[in-house]
C-alpha positions as CSV (number, residue, x, y, z in Angstrom):
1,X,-52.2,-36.8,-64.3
2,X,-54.3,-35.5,-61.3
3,X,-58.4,-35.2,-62.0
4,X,-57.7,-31.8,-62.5
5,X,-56.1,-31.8,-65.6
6,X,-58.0,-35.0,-66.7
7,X,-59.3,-34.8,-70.4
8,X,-62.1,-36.9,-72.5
9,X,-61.5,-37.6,-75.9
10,X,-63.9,-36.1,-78.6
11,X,-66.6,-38.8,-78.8
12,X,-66.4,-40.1,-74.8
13,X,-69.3,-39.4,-73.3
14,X,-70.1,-41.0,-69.5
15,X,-72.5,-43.1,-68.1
16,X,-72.8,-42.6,-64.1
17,X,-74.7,-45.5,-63.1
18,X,-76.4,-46.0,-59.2
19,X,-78.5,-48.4,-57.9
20,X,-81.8,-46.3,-57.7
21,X,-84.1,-45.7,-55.2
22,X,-88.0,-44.8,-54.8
23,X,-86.9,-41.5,-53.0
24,X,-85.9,-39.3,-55.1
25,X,-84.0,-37.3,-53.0
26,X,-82.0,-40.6,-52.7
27,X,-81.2,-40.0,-56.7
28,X,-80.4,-36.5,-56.8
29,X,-77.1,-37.0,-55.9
30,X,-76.3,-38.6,-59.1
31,X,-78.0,-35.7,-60.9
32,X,-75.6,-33.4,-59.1
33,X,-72.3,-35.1,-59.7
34,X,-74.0,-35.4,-63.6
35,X,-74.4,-31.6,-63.6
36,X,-71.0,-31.3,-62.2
37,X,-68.9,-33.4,-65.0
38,X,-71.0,-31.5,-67.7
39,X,-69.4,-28.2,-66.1
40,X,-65.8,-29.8,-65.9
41,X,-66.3,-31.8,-69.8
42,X,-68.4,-29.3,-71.5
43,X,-69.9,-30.7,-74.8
44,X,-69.1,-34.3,-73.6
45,X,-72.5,-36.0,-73.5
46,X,-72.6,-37.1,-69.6
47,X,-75.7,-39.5,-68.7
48,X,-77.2,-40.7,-65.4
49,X,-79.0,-44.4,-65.2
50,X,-80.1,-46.7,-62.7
51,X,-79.9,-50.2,-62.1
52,X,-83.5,-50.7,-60.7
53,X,-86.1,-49.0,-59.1
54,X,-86.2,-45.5,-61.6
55,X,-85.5,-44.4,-64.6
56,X,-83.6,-44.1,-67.1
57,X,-82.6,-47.4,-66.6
58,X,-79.4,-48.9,-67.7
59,X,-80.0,-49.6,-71.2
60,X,-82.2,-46.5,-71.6
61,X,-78.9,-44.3,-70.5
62,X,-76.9,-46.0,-73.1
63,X,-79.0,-45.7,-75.9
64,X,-79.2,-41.7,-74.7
65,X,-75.2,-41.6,-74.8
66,X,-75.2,-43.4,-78.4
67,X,-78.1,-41.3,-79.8
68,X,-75.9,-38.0,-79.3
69,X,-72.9,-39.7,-81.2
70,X,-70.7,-41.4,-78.8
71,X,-68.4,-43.3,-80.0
72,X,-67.1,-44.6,-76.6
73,X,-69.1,-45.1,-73.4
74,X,-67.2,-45.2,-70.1
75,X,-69.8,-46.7,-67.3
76,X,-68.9,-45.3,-64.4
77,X,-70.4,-47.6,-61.5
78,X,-71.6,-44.7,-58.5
79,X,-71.0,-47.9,-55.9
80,X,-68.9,-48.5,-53.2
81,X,-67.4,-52.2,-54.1
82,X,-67.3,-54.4,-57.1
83,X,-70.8,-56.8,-55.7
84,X,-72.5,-58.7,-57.9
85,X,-74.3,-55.5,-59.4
86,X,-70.8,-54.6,-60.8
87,X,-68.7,-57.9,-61.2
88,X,-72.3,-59.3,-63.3
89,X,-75.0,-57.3,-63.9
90,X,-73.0,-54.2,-65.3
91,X,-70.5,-56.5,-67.3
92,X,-73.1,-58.0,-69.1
93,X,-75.2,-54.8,-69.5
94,X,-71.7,-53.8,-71.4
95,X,-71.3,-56.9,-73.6
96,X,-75.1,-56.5,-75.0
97,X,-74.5,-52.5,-75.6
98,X,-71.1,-53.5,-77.7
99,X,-73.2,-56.4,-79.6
100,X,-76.2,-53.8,-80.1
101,X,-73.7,-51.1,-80.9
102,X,-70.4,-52.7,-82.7
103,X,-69.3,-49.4,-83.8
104,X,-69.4,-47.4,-80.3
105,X,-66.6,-48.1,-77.5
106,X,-68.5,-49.4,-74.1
107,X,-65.6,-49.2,-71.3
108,X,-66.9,-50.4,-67.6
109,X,-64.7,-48.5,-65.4
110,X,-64.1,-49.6,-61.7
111,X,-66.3,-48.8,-58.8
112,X,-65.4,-45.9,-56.2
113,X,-64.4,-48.9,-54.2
114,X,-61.0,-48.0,-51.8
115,X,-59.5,-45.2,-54.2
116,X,-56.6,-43.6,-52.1
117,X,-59.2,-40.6,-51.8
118,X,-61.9,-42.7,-49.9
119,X,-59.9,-42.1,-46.9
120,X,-59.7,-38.2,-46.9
121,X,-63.8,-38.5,-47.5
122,X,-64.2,-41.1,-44.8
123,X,-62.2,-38.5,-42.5
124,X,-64.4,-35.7,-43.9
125,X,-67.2,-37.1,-42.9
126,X,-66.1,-37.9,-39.2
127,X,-65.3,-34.7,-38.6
128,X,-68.7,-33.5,-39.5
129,X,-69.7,-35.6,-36.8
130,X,-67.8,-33.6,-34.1
């Protein structure tokens, strides 16, 4: 299935997760890709949080997603590579949100990392350049 035709299940909502920064600027880019999902998932709850630095943080993003009746969470890590921020920080944010919330769903999902796309962005990119 190509992310064109991709589909949530009633109940998924997302939680895009960056690192945060003091610029907000920096941020906004996480807004806008928020802003886009709600367009492509209409009455999916979709929720931004950041791992330090602003708000909402982590946990206060999750509670948001549970509040408006989730019954799953996928975290969606807005990084690069699986560092320590994903392979610890976010697998243990997930393991306290399914013992504070034992009847909602918390799914980590990977980081952009090297998705077969990266490259055709990468290329985008340098071509902007020239």
């Amino acid at each position: 299935m190509s992310a064109s035709q991709m589909t949530l299940d009633p109940g998924t909502a997302v939680l895009l997760i960056a690192h945060g920064s003091r610029l907000a600027a920096a941020n906004a880019d996480l807004l806008q890709l928020a802003e886009q999902l709600r367009l492509r998932f209409p009455g999916h709850v979709i929720e931004t949080a950041y791992l330090e630095l602003t708000e909402p943080t982590i946990p206060q993003g999750a509670a948001r997603c549970v509040t408006f009746g989730a019954t799953r969470v996928l975290l969606l890590p807005y990084f690069l590579s699986a560092g320590t921020h994903v392979t610890e920080d976010l697998r243990r944010f997930r393991a306290q949100f399914a013992e504070q919330s034992p009847n909602v769903r918390f799914d980590l999902c990977p980081p952009l990392g090297l998705h077969p796309l990266m490259l055709e962005i990468v290329c985008d990119r340098l071509s902007e350049a020239t």
